[in-house]
PyMOL Python script that loads the backbone (N, CA, C, O; Angstrom):
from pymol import cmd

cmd.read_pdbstr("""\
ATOM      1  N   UNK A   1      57.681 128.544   0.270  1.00  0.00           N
ATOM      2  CA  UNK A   1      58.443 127.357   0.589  1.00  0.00           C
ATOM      3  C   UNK A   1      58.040 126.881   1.969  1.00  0.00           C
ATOM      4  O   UNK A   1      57.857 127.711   2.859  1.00  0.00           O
ATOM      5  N   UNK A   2      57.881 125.487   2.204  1.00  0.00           N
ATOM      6  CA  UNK A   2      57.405 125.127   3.817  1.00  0.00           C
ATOM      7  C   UNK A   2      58.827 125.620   4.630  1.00  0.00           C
ATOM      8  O   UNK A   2      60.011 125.876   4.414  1.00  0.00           O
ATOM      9  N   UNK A   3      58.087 125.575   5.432  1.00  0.00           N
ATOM     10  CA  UNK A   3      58.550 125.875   6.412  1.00  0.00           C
ATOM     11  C   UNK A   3      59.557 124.959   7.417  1.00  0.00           C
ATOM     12  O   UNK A   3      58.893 124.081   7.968  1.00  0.00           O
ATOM     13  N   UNK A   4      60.762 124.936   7.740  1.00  0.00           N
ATOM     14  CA  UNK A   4      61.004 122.989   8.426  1.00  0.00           C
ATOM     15  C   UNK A   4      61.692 123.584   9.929  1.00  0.00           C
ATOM     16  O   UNK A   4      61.918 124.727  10.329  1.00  0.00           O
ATOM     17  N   UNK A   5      61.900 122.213  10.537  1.00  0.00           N
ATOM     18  CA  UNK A   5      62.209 122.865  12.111  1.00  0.00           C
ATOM     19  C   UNK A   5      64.120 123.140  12.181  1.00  0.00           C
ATOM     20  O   UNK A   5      64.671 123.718  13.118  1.00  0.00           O
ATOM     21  N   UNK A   6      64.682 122.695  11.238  1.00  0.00           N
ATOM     22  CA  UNK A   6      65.963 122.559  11.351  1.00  0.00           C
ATOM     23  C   UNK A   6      66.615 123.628  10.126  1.00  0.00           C
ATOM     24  O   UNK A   6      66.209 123.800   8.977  1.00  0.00           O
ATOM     25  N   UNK A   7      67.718 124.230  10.805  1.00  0.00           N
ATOM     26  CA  UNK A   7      68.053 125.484   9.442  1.00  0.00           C
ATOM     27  C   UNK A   7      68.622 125.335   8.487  1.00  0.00           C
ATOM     28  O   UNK A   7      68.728 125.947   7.424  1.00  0.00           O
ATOM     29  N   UNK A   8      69.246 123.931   9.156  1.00  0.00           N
ATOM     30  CA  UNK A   8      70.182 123.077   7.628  1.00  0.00           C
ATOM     31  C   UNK A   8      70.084 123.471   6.353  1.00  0.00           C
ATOM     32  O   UNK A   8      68.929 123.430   5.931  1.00  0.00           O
ATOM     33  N   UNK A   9      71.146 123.953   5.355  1.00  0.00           N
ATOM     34  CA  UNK A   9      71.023 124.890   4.168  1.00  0.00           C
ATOM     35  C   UNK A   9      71.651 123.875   3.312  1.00  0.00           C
ATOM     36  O   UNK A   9      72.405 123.147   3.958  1.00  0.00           O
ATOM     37  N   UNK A  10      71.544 123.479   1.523  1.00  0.00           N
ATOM     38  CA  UNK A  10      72.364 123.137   0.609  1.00  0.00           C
ATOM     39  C   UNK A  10      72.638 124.169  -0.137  1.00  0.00           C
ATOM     40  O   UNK A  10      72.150 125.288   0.018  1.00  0.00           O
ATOM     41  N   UNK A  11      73.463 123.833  -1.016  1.00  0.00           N
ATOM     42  CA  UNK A  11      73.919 124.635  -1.856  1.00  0.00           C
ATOM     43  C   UNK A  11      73.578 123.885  -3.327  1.00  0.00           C
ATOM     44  O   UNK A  11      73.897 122.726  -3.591  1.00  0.00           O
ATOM     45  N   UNK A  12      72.949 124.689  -4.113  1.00  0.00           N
ATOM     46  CA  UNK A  12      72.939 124.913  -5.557  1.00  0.00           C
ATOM     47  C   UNK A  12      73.522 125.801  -6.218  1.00  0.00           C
ATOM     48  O   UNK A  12      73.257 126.989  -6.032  1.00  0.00           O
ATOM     49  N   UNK A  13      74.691 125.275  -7.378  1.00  0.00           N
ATOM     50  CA  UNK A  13      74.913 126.274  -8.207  1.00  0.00           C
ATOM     51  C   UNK A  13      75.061 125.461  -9.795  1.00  0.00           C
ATOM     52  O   UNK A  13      75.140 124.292 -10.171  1.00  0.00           O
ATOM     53  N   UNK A  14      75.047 126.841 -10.457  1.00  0.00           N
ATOM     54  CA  UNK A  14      74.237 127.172 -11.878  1.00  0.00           C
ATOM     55  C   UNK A  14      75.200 127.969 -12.614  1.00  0.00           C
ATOM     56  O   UNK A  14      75.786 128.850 -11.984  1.00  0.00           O
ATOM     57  N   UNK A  15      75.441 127.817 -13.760  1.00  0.00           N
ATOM     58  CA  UNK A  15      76.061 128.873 -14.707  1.00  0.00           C
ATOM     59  C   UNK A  15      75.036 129.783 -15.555  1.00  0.00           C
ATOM     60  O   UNK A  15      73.975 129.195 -15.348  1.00  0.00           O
ATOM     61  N   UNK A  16      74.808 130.625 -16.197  1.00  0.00           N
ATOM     62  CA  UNK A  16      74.564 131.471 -17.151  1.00  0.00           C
ATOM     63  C   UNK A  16      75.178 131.943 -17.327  1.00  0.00           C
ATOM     64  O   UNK A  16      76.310 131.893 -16.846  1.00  0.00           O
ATOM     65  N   UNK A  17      74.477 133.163 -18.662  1.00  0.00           N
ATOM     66  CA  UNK A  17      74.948 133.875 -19.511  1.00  0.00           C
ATOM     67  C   UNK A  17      74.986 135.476 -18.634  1.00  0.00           C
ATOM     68  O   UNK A  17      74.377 135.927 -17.664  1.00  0.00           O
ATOM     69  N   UNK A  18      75.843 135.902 -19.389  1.00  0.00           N
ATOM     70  CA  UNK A  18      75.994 137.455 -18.245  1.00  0.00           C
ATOM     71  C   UNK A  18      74.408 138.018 -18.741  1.00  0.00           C
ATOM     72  O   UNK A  18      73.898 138.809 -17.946  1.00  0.00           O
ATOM     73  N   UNK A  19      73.912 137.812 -19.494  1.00  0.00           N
ATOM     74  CA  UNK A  19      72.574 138.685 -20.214  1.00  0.00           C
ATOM     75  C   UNK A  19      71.589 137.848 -19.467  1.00  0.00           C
ATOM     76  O   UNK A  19      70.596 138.559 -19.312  1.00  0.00           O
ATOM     77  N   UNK A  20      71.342 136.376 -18.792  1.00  0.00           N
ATOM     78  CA  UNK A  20      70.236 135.683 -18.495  1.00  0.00           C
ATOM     79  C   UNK A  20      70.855 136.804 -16.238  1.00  0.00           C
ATOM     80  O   UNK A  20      70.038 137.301 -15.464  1.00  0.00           O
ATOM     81  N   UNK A  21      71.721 136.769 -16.125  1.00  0.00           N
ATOM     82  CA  UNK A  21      72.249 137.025 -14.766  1.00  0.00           C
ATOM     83  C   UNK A  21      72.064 138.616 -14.631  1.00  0.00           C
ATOM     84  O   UNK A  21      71.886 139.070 -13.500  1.00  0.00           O
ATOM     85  N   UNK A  22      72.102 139.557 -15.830  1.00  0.00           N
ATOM     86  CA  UNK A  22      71.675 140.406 -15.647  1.00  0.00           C
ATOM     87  C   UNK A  22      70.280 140.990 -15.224  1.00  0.00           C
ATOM     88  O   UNK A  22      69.911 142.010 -14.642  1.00  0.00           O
ATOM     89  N   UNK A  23      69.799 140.128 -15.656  1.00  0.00           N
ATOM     90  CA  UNK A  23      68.198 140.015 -16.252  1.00  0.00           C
ATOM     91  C   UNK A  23      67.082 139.156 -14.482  1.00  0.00           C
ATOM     92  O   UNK A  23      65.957 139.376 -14.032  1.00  0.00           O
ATOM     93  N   UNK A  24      68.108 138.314 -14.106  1.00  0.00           N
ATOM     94  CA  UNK A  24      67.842 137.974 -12.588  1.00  0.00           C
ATOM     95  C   UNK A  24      68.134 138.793 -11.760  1.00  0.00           C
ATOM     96  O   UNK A  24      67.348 139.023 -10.841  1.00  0.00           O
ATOM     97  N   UNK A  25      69.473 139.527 -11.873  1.00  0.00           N
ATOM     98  CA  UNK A  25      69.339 140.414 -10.980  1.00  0.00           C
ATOM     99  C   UNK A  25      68.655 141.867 -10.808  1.00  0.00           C
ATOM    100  O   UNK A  25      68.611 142.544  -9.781  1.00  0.00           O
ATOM    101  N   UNK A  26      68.051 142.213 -12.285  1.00  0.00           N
ATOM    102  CA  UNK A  26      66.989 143.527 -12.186  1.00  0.00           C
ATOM    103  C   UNK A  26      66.070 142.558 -11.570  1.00  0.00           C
ATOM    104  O   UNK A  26      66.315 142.661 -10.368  1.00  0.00           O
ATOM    105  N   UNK A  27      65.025 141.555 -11.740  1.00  0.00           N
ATOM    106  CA  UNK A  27      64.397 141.048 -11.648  1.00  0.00           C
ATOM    107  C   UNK A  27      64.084 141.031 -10.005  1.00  0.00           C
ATOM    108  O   UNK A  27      63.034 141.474  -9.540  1.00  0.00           O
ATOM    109  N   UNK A  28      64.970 140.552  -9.337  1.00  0.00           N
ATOM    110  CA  UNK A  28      65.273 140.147  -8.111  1.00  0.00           C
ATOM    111  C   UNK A  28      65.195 141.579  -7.170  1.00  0.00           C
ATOM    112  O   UNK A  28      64.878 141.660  -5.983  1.00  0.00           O
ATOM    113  N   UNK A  29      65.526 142.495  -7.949  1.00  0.00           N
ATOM    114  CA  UNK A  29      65.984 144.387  -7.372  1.00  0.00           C
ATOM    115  C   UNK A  29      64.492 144.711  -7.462  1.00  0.00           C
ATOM    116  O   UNK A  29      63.865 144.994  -6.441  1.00  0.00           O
ATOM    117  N   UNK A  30      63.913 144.675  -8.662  1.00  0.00           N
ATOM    118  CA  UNK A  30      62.122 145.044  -8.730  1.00  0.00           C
ATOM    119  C   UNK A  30      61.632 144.413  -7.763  1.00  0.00           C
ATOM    120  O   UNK A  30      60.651 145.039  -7.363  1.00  0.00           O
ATOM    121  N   UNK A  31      61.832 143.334  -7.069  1.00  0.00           N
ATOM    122  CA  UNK A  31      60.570 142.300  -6.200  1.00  0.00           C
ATOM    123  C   UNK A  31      61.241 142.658  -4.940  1.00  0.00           C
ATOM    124  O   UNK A  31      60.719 142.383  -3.860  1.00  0.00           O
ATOM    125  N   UNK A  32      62.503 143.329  -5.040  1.00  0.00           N
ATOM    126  CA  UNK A  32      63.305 143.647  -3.560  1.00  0.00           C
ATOM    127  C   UNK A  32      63.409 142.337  -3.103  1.00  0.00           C
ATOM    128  O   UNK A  32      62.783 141.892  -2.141  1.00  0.00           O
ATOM    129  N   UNK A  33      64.225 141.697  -3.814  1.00  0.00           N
ATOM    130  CA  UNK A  33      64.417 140.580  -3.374  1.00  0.00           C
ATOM    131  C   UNK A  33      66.676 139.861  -3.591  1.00  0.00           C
ATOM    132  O   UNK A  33      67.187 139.897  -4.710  1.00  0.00           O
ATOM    133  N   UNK A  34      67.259 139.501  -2.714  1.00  0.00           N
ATOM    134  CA  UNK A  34      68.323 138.931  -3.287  1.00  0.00           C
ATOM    135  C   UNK A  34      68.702 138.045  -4.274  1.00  0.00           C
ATOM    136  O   UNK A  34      68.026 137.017  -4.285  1.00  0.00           O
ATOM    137  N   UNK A  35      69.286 138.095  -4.835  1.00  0.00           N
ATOM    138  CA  UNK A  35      69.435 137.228  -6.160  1.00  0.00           C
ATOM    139  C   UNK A  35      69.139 135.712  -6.157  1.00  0.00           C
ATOM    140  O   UNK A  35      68.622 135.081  -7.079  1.00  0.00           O
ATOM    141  N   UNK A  36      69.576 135.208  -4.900  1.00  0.00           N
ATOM    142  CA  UNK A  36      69.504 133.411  -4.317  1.00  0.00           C
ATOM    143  C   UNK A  36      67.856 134.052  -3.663  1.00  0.00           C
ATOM    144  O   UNK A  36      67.148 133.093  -3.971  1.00  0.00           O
ATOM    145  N   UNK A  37      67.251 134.696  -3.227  1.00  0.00           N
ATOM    146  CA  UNK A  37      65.961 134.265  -2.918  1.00  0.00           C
ATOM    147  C   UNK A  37      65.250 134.815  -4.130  1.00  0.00           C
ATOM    148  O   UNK A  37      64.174 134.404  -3.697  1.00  0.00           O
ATOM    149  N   UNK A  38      65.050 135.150  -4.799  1.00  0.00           N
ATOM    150  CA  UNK A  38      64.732 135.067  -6.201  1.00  0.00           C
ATOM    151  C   UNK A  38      64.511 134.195  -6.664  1.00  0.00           C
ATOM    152  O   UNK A  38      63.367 133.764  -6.810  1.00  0.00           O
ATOM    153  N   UNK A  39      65.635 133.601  -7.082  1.00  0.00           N
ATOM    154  CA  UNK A  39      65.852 132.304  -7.453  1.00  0.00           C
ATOM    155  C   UNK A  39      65.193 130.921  -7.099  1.00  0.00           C
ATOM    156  O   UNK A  39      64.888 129.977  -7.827  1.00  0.00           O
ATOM    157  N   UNK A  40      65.088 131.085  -5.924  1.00  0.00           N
ATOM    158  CA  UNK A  40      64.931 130.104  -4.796  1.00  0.00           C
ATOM    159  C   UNK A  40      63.223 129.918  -4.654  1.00  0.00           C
ATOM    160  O   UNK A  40      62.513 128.919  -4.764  1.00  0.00           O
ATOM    161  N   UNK A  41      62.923 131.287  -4.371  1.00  0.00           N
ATOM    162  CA  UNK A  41      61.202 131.225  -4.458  1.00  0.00           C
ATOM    163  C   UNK A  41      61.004 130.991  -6.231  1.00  0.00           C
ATOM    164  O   UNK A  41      60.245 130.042  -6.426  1.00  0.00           O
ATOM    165  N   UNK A  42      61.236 131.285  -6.835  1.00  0.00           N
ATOM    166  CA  UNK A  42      60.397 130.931  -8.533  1.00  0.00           C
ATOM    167  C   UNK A  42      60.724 129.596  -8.883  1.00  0.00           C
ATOM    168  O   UNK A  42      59.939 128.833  -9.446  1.00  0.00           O
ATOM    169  N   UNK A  43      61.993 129.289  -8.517  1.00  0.00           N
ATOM    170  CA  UNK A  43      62.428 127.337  -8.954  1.00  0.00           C
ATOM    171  C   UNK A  43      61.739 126.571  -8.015  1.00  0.00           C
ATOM    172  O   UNK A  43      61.474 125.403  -8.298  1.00  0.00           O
ATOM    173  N   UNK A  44      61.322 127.165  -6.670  1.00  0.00           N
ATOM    174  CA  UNK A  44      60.928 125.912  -5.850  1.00  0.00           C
ATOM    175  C   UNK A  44      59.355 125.799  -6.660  1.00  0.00           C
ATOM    176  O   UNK A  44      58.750 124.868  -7.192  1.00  0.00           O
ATOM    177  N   UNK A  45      59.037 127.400  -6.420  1.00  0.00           N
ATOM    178  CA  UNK A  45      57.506 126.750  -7.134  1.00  0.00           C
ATOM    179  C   UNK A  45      57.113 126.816  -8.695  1.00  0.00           C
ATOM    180  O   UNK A  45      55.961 126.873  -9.124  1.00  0.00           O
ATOM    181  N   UNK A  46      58.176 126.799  -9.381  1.00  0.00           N
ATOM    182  CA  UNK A  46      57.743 126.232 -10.994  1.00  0.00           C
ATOM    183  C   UNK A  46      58.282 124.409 -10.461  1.00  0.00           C
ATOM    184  O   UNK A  46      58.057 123.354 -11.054  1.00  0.00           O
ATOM    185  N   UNK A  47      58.892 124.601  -9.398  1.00  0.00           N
ATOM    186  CA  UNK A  47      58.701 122.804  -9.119  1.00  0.00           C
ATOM    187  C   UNK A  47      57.638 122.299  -8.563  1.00  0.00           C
ATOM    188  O   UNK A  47      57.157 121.275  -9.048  1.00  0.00           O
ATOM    189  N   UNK A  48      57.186 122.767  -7.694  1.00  0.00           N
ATOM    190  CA  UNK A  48      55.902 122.407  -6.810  1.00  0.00           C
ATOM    191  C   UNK A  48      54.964 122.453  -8.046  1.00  0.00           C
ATOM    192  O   UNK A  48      54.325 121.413  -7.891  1.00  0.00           O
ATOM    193  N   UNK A  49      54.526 122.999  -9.113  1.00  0.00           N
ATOM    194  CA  UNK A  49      53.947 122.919 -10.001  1.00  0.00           C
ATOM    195  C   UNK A  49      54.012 121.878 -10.598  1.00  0.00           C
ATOM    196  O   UNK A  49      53.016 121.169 -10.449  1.00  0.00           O
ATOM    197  N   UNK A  50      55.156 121.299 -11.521  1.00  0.00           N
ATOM    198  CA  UNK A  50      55.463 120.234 -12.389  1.00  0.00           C
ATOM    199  C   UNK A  50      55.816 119.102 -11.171  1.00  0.00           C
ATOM    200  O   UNK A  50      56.096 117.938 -11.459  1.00  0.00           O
ATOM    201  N   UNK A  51      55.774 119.498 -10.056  1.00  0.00           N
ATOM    202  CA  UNK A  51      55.403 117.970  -9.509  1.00  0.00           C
ATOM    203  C   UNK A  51      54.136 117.387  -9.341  1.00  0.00           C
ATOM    204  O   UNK A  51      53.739 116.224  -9.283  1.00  0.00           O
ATOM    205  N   UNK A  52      53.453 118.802  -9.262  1.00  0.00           N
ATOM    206  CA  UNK A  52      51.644 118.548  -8.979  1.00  0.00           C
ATOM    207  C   UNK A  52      51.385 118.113  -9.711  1.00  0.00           C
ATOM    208  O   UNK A  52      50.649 117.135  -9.586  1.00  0.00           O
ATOM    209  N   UNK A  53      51.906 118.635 -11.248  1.00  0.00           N
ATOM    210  CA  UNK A  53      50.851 118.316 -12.284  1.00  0.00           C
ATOM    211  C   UNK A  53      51.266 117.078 -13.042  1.00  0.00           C
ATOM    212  O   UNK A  53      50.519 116.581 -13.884  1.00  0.00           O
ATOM    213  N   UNK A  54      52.377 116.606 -12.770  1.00  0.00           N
ATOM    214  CA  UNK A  54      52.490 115.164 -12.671  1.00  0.00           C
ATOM    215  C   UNK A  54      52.409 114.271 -12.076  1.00  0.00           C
ATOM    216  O   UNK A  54      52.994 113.249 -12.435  1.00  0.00           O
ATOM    217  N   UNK A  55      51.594 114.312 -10.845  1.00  0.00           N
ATOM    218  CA  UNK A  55      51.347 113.827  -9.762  1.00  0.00           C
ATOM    219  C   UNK A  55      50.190 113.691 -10.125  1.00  0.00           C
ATOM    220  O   UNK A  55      49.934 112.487 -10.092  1.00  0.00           O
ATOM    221  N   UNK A  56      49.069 114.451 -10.563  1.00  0.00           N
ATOM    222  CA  UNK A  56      47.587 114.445 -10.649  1.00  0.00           C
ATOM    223  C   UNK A  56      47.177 113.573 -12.088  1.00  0.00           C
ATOM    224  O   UNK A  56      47.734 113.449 -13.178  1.00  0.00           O
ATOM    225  N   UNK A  57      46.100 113.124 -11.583  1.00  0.00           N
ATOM    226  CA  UNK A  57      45.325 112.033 -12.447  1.00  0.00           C
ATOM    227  C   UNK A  57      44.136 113.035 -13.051  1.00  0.00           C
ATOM    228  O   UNK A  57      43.161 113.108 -12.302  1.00  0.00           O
ATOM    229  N   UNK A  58      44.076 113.577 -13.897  1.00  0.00           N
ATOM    230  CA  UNK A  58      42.468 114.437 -14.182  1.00  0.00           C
ATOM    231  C   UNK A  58      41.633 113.596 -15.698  1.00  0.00           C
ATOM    232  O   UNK A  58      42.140 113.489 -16.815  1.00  0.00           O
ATOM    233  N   UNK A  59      40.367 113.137 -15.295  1.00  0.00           N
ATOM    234  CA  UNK A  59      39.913 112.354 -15.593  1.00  0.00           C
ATOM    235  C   UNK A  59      38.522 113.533 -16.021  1.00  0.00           C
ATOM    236  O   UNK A  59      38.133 114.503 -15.370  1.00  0.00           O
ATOM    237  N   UNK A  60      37.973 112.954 -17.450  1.00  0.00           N
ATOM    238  CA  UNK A  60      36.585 113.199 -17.598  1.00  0.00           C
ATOM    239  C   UNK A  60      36.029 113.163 -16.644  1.00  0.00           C
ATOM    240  O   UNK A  60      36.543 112.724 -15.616  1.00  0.00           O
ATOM    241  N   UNK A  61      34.466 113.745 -16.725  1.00  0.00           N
ATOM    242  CA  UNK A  61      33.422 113.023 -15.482  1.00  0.00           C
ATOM    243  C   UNK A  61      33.041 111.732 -16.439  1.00  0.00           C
ATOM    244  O   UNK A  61      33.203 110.602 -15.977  1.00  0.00           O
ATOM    245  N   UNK A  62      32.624 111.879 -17.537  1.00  0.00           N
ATOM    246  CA  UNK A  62      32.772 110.131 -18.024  1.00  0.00           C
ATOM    247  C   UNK A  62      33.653 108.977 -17.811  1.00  0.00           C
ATOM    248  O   UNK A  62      33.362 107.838 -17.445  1.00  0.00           O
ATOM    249  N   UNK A  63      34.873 109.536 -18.135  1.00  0.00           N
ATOM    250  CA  UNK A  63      36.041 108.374 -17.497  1.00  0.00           C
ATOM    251  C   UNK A  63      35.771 108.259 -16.497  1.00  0.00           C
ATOM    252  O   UNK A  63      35.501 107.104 -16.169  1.00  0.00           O
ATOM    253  N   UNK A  64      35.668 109.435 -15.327  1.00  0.00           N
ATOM    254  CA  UNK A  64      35.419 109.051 -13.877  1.00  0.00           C
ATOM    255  C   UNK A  64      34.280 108.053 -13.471  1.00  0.00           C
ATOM    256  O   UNK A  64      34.527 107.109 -12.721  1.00  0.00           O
ATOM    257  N   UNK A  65      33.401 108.211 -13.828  1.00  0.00           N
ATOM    258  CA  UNK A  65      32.200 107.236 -14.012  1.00  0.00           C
ATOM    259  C   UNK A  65      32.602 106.261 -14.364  1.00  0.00           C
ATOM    260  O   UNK A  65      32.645 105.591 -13.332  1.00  0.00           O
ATOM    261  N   UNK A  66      33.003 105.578 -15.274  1.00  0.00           N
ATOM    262  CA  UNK A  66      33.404 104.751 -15.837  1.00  0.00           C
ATOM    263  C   UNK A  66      34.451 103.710 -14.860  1.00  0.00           C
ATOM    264  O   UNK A  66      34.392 102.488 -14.719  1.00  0.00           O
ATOM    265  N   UNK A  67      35.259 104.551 -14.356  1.00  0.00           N
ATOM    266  CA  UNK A  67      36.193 104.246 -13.626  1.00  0.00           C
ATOM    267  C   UNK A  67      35.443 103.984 -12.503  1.00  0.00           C
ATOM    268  O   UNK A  67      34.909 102.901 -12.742  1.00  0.00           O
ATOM    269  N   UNK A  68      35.173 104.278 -11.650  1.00  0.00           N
ATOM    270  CA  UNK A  68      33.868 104.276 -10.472  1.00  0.00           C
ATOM    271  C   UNK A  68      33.069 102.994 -10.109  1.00  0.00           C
ATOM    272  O   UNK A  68      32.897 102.321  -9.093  1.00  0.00           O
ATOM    273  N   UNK A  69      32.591 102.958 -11.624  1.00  0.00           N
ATOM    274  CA  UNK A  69      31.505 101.772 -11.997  1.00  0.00           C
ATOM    275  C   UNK A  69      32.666 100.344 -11.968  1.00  0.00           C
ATOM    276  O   UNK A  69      32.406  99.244 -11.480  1.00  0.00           O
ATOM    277  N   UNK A  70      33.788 100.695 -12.544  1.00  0.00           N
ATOM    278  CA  UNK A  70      34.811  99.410 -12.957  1.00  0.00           C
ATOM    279  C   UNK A  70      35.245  98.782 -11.312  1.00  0.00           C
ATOM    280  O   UNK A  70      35.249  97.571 -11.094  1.00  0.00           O
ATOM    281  N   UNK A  71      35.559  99.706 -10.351  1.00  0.00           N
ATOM    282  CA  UNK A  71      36.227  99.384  -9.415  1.00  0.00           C
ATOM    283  C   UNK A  71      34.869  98.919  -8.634  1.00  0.00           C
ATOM    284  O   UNK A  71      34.973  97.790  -8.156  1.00  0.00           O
ATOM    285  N   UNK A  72      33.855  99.444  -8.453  1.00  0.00           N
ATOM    286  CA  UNK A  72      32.717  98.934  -7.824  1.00  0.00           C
ATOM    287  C   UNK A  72      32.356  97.401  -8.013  1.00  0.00           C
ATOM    288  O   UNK A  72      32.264  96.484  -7.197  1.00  0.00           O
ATOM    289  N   UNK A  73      32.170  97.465  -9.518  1.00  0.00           N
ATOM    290  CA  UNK A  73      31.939  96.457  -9.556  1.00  0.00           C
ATOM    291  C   UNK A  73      32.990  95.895 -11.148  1.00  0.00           C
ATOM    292  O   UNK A  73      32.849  96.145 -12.345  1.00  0.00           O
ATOM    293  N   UNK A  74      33.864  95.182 -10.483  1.00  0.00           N
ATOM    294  CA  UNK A  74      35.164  94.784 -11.123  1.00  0.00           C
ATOM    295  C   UNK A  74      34.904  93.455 -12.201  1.00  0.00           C
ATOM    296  O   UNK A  74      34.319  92.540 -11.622  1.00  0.00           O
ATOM    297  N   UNK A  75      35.203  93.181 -13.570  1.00  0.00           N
ATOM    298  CA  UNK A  75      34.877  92.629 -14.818  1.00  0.00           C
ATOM    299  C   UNK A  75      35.122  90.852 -13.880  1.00  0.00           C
ATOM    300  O   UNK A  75      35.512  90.909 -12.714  1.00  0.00           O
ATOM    301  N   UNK A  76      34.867  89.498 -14.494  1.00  0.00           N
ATOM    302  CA  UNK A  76      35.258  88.404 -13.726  1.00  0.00           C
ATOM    303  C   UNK A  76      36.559  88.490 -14.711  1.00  0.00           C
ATOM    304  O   UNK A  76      36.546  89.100 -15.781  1.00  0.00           O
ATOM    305  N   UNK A  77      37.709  87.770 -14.175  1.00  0.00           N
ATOM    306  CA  UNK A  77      38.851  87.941 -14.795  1.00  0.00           C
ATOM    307  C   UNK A  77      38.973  86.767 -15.640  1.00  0.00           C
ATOM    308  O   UNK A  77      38.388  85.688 -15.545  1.00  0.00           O
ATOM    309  N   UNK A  78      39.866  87.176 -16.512  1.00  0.00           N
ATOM    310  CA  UNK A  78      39.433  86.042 -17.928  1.00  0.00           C
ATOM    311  C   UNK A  78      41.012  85.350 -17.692  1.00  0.00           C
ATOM    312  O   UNK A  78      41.939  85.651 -16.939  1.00  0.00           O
ATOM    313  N   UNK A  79      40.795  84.102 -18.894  1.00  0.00           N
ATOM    314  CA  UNK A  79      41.604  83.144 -18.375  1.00  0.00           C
ATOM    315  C   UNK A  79      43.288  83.701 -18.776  1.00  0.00           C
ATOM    316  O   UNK A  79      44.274  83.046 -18.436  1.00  0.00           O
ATOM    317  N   UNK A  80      43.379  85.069 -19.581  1.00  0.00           N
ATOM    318  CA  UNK A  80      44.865  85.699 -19.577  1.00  0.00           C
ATOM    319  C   UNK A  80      45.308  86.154 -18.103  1.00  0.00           C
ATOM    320  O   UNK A  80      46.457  86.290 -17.681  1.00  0.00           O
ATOM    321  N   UNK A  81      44.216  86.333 -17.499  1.00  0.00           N
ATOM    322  CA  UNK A  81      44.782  87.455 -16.070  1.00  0.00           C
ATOM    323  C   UNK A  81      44.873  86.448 -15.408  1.00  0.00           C
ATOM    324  O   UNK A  81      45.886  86.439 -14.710  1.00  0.00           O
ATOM    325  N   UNK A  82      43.787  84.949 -15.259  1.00  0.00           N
ATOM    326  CA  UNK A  82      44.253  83.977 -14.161  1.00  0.00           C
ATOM    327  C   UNK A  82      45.457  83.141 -14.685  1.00  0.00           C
ATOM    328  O   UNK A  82      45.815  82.331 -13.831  1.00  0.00           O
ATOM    329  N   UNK A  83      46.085  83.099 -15.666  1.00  0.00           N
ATOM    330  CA  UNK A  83      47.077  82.958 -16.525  1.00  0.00           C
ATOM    331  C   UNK A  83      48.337  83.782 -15.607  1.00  0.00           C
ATOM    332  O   UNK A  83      49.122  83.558 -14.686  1.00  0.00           O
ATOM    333  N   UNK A  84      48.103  84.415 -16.147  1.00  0.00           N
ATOM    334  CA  UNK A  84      49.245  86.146 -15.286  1.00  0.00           C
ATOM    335  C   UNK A  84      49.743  85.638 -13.915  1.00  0.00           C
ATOM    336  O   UNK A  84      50.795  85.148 -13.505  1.00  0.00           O
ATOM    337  N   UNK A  85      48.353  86.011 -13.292  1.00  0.00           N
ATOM    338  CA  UNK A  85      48.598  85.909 -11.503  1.00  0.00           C
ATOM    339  C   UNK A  85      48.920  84.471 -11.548  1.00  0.00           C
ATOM    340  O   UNK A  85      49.697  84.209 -10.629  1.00  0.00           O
ATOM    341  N   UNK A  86      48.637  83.475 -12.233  1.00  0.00           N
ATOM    342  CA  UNK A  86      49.483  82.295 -11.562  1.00  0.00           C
ATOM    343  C   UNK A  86      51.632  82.472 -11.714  1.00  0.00           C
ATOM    344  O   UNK A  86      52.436  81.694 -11.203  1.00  0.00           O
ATOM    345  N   UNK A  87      51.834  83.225 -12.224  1.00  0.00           N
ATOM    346  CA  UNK A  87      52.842  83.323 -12.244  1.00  0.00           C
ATOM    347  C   UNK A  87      54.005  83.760 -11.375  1.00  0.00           C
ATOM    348  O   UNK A  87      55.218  83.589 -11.503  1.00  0.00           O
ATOM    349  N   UNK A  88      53.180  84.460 -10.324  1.00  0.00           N
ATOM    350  CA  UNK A  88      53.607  85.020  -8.894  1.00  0.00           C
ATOM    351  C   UNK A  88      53.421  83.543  -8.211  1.00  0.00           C
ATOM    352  O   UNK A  88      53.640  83.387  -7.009  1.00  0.00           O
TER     353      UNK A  88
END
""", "prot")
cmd.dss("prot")
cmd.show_as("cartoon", "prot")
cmd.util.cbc("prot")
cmd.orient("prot")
């Protein structure tokens, strides 16, 4: 988790099942870890994950090319798009 300059804390809370809470807290005892930092380190980064990986664009190297070539050198715009932008 980064690191920040201020200690300011929130609070999250959660219900489960006594069998999912059991199961965090061996979990948490094996890694020698407290139950809220347990918690805390695996949710932040199964988030940091599904933010990355919805964040990221991954493209063929063909698409990329493709894409490359388009922005370089961009199509002349046809009379729907000068259509469009007159509308702004």
């Amino acid at each position: 988790m980064p690191a920040t300059a201020h200690t300011e804390s929130v609070r999250i809370n959660l219900r489960t099942s006594p069998e999912a809470k059991a199961l965090i807290e061996r979990a948490a005892a094996i890694m020698g870890s407290t139950v809220s930092g347990f918690m805390l380190q695996n949710t932040y980064e199964a988030a940091r994950r599904i933010v990355a990986s919805s964040d990221a664009l991954v493209l063929s190297q063909t698409a990329f090319e493709a894409f490359v070539a388009t922005c370089e050198k961009p199509p002349k715009p046809t009379a729907a798009l000068r259509k469009l932008m007159a509308l702004r």
